[in-house]
C-alpha positions in Angstrom: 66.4 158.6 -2.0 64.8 161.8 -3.7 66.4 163.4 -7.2 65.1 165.2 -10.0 65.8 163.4 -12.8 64.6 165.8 -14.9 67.8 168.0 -14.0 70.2 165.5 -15.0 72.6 165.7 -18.1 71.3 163.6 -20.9 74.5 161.4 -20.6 74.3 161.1 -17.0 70.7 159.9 -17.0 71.4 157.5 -19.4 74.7 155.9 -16.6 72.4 155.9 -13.7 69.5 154.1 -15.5 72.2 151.2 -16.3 73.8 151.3 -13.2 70.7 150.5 -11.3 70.3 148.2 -13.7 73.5 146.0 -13.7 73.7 146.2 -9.6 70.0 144.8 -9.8 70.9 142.4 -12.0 74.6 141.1 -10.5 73.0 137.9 -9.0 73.4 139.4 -5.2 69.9 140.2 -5.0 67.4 137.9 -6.6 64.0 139.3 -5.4 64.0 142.4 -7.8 66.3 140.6 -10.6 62.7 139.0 -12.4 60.1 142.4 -11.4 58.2 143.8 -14.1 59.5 147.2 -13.0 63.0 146.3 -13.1 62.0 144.8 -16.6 60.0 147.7 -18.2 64.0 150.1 -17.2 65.6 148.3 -19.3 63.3 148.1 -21.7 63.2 152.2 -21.2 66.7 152.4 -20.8 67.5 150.3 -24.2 65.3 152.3 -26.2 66.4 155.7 -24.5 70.3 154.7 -25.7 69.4 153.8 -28.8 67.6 157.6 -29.3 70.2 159.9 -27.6 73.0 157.8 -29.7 71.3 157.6 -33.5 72.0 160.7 -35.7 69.7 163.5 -36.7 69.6 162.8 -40.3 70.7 159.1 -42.5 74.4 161.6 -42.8 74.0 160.4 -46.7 74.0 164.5 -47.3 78.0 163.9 -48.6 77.1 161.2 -50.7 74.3 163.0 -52.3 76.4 166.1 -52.9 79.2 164.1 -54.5 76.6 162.1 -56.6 75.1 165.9 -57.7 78.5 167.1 -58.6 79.1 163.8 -60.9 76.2 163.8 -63.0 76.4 167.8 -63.3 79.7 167.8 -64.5 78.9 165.2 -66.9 76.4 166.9 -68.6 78.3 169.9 -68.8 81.2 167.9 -70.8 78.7 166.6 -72.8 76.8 170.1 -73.6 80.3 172.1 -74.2 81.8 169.1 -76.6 78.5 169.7 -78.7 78.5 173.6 -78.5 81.9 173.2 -79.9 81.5 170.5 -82.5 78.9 172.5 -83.7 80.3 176.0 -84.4 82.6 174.4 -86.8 81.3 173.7 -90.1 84.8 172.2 -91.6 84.0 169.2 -88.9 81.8 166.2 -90.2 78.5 166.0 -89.0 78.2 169.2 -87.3 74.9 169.3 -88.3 74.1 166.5 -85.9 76.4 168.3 -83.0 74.4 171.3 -83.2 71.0 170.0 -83.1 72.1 167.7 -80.1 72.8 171.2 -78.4 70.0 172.4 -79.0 68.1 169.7 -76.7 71.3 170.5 -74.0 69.9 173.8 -74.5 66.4 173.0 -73.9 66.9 170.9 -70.9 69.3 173.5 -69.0 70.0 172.1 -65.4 72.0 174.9 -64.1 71.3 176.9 -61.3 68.8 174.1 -60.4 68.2 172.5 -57.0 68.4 168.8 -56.4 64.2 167.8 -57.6 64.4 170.5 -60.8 67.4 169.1 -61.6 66.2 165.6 -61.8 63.1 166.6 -63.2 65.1 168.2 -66.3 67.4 165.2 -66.6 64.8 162.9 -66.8 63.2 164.8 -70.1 66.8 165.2 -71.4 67.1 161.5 -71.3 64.4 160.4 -72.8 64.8 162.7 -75.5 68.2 161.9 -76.2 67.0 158.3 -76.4 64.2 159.3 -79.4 65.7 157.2 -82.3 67.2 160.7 -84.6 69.2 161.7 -81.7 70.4 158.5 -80.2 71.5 158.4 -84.2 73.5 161.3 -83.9 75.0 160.2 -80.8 76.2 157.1 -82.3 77.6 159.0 -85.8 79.3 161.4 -83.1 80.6 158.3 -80.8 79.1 160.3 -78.0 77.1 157.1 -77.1 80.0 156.0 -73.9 79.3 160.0 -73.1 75.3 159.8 -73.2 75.8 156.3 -71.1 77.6 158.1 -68.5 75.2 160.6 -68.4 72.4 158.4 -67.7 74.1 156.2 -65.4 75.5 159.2 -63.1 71.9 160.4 -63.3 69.8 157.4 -62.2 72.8 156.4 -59.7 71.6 159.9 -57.7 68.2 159.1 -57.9 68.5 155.8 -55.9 70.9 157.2 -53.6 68.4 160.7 -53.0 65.8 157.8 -52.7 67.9 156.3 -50.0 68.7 159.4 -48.4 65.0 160.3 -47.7 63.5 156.9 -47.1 66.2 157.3 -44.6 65.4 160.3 -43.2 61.5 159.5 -43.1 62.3 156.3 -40.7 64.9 159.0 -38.4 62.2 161.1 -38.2 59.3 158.3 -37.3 60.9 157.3 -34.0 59.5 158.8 -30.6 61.0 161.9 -29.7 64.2 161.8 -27.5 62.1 164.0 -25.4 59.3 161.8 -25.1 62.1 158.9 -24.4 64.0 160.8 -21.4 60.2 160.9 -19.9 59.5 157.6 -20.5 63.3 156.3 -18.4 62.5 158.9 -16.1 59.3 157.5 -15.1 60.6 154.6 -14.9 63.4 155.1 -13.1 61.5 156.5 -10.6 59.1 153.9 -10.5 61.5 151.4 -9.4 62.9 153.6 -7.0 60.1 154.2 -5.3 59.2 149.9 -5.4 63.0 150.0 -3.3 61.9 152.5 -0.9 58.5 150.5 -0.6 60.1 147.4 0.4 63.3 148.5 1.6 62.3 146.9 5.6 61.8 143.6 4.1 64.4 140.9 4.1 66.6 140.7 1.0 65.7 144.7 -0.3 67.5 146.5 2.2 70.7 145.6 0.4 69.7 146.6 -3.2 67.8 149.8 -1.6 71.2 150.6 0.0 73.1 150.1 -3.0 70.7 152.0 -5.4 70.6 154.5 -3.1 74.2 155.2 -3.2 74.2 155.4 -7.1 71.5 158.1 -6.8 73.3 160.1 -4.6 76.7 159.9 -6.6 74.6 160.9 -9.9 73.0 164.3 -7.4 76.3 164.9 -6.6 77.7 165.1 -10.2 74.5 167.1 -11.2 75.8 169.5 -8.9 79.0 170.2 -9.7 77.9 170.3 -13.5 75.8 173.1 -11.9 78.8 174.8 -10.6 80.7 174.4 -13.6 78.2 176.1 -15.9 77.8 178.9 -13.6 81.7 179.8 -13.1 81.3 179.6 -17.3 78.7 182.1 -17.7 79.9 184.1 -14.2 80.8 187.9 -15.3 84.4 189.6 -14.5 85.2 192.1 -13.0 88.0 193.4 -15.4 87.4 196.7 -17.0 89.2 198.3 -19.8 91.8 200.6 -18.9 
């Protein structure tokens, strides 16, 4: 019974480990069913489906991106209805439009990436909610405008919060590769406990059965080997 499970498809490993599992485990052959070997694969195997099935990253990216977009555009509404209010004079309290542009102005979040940006809206909203200019919000009825603002802007915050606190916890689990050694050891392991006892009584059968499933998973590893060479294989066709 001799493989290299290193050669196996990530997929592929991950079948074999559970079929050897499950025909252990199938109540035909109780001598391996309760070994510590048999126990420790699964425990490999469990963990090693878990890591070669979890995504990369917490995929929150689109969520983050559509959260950016929201509170962007509404500070731009808010920043062109003020530049506007405020270049005309025959408008009442224009006065109190232009100077709330000014601190748009002064807090400019364009061309910004996701942490400057938050940085500058965090100033902009605690300025805008100093007592003269939260005045001149409510004389303009910009207040619902200022709300949104504020609310589109800490909404990002705890979702980019998310997003990394997410990521952190991806990134803090063992390495896939590290995982894949792990099954493979012990996959091997038990194997080799089969072939040990395999002239006893009551582990020939499970030897013979394991044995086939290794042999079936050496015989797909070879024509996945085939297959990738006839992909990469050059022609012979030549320009005329």
């Amino acid at each position: 019974m001799q493989i290299s499970f290193h050669k196996i498809k990530t997929k592929n490993l991950g079948v074999l480990a559970q079929q050897v599992i499950q025909a252990s485990k199938s109540g035909t052959y109780k001598l391996p069913e309760e070994h510590v070997l048999l126990k420790k694969l699964e425990d490999e195997s469990r963990e090693y489906t878990q890591a070669y099935t979890k995504p990369a990253y917490s995929q929150k990216g689109r969520s983050v991106l559509a959260a950016d977009a929201a509170r962007t555009k509404a500070y731009q509404r808010l920043r062109a209805y003020l530049k506007a209010y405020g270049e005309m004079p025959l408008l009442a309290d224009y006065k109190d439009a232009a100077e709330l542009y000014k601190v748009m102005r002064r807090f400019d979040i364009r061309r910004m990436n996701y942490a400057e940006k938050s940085a500058e809206m965090k100033l902009l909203v605690e300025e805008l909610e100093k007592p003269e200019h939260a005045e001149r919000l409510k004389k303009l009825k910009l207040k619902p405008a200022f709300d949104e603002l504020k609310a589109l802007y800490e909404g990002f915050e705890d979702l980019y919060a998310e997003q990394a606190s997410a990521n952190a916890a991806l990134r803090a689990t063992p390495s896939a590769t590290a995982i894949r050694r792990r099954l493979e050891r012990a996959l091997r392991d038990y194997i080799n406990l089969l072939t040990a006892m395999r002239s006893l009584e009551g582990w020939d059968m499970i030897y013979g059965e394991v044995n086939e499933l290794v042999k079936a998973a050496a015989i797909v590893y070879k024509n996945d080997r085939k297959k990738d060479k006839v992909a990469v294989a050059p022609t012979d066709k030549t320009e005329a």
